[in-house]
N, C-alpha and C positions, 0 to 999 in steps of 0.2 A: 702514758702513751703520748709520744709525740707528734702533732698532726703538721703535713705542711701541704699548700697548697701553690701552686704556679699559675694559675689562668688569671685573665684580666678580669674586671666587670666589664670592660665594652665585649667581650665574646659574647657568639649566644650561646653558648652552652657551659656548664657548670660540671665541677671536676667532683665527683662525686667517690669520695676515697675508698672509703669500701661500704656494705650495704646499709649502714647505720647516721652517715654522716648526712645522708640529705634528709631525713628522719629528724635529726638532731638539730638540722641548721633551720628546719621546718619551725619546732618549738619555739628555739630564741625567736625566731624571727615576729615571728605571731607576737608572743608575747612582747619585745620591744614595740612593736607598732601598736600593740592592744593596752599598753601599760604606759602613761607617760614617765613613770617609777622605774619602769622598766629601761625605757628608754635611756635617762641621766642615769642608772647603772653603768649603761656602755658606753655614750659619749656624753662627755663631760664639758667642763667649760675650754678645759685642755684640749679634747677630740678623744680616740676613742681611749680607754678607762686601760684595754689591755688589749694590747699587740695579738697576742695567740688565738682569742675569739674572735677579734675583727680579721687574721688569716683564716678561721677554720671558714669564716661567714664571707670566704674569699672576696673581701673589702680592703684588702691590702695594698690595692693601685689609687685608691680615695687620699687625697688632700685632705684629710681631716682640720687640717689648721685653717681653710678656706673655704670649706664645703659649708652651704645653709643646708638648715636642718629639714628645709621644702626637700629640697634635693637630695639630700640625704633617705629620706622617707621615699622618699621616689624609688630611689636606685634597690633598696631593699625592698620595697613591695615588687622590683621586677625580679628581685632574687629569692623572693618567698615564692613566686609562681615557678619560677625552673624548680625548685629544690619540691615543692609539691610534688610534681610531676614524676619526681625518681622515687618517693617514699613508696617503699613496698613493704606490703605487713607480711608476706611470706618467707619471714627470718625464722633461724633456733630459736633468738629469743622470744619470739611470739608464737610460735610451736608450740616451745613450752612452757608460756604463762597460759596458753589457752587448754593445756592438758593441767594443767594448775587449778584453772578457773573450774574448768568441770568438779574437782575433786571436792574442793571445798567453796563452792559460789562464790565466785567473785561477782562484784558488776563489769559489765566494761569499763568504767572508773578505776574504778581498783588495779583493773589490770593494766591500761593506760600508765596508772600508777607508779605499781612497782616498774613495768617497763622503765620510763624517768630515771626510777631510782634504782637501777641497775646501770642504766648507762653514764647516769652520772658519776657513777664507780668508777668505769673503764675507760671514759674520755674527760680528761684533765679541761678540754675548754668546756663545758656540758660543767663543772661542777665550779669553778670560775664565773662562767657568765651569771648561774644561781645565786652565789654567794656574790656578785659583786652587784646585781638588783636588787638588792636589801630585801629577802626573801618575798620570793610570790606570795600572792592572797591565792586561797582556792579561787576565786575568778578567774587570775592570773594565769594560774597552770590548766585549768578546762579550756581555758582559748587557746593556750598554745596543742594542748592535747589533742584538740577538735571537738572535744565535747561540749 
């Protein structure tokens, strides 16, 4: 699936493509900022590692070739609080991992879980960004998860 986004970072508000993607840009983002592993994943000594994640993480108007990494951190921690803001757990997919969860007990872990690794299925930057931070530590993904 191919995602594309148009807003600036100077906007206040964030283009939230359909109900999964501020969800999604929640995770990396946590995690790049909780992980410095994480971090040199996405931006490298080049800038960022890959065009498609820094669009979905609508970081596409960033000078990567000039931007310090202070400011850099900056600009995401102001795009992890918008993108907070729009996560709603009242999707199908959490419908039905919580009708899942009853059947056979999950924890909320697990279910966090699978959710992850469902959407890393269906959004091409969601399994990109994972593979290109030289896999999470379960530390890794509990932070960006919320747990």
């Amino acid at each position: 699936m191919e995602v594309r986004h148009r807003s600036r970072i100077s906007t206040p508000a964030i283009d939230a493509q359909d109900e999964y993607h501020a969800l999604i840009a929640t995770w990396m983002l946590r995690m790049m900022l909780g992980s410095a592993v994480a971090f040199r994943g996405f931006f490298g000594k080049r800038g960022f590692v890959n065009s498609d994640v820094s669009d979905f993480l609508q970081l596409q108007d960033v000078d990567d070739d000039n931007i310090k990494i202070k400011e850099l951190k900056g600009i995401m921690r102001t795009l992890l609080n918008r993108f907070e803001h729009h996560v709603s757990a009242s999707s199908p997919l959490f419908a039905n991992i919580s009708l899942l969860a009853k059947r056979v007990s999950l924890t909320p872990l697990q279910q966090q879980v699978l959710a992850f690794a469902v959407l890393k299925t269906r959004y091409d930057p969601l399994d990109t960004f994972q593979q290109n931070m030289l896999k999470p530590t379960e530390t890794h993904l509990c932070t960006a998860l919320g747990l």
